[in-house]
C-alpha positions in Angstrom: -8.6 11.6 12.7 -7.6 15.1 13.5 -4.1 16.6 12.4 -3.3 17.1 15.8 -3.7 13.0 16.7 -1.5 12.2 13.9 1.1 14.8 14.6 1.4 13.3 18.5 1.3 9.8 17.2 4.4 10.5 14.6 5.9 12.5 16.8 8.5 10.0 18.5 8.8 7.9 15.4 10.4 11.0 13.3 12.3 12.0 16.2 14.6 9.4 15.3 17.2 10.6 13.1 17.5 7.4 11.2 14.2 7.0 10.2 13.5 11.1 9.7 16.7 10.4 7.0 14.5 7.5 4.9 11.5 9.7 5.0 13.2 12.7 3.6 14.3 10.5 0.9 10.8 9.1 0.2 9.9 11.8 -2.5 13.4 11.2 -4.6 12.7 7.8 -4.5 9.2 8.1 -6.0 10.1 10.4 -8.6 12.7 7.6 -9.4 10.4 4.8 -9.6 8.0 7.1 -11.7 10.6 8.0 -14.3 11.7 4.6 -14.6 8.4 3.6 -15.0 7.8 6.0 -17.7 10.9 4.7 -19.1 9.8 0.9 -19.3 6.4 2.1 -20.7 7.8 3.9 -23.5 10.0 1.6 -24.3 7.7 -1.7 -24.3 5.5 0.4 -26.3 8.3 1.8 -29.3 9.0 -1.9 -29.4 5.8 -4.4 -29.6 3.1 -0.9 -30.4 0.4 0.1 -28.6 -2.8 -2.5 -27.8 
């Protein structure tokens, strides 16, 4: 698919402010769930060692 087809196909569904909102917030919330992650990881791994 060309950039061009995807930019006419998305182009009504961002319009709308609500969803445009969630979308902006997409990359904090990945970052989030990737440092948690981390987080977990380190953790389980400090506590029952690396197998």
């Amino acid at each position: 698919m060309s950039l061009t087809l995807l930019k006419e196909l998305f182009a009504g569904f961002l319009r709308d402010r609500h969803i445009a909102r969630h979308f902006r917030r997409l990359p904090l919330i990945l970052l989030a769930y990737m440092a948690l992650t981390q987080a977990v990881k380190g953790f389980y791994i400090r506590k029952f060692g690396w197998q």
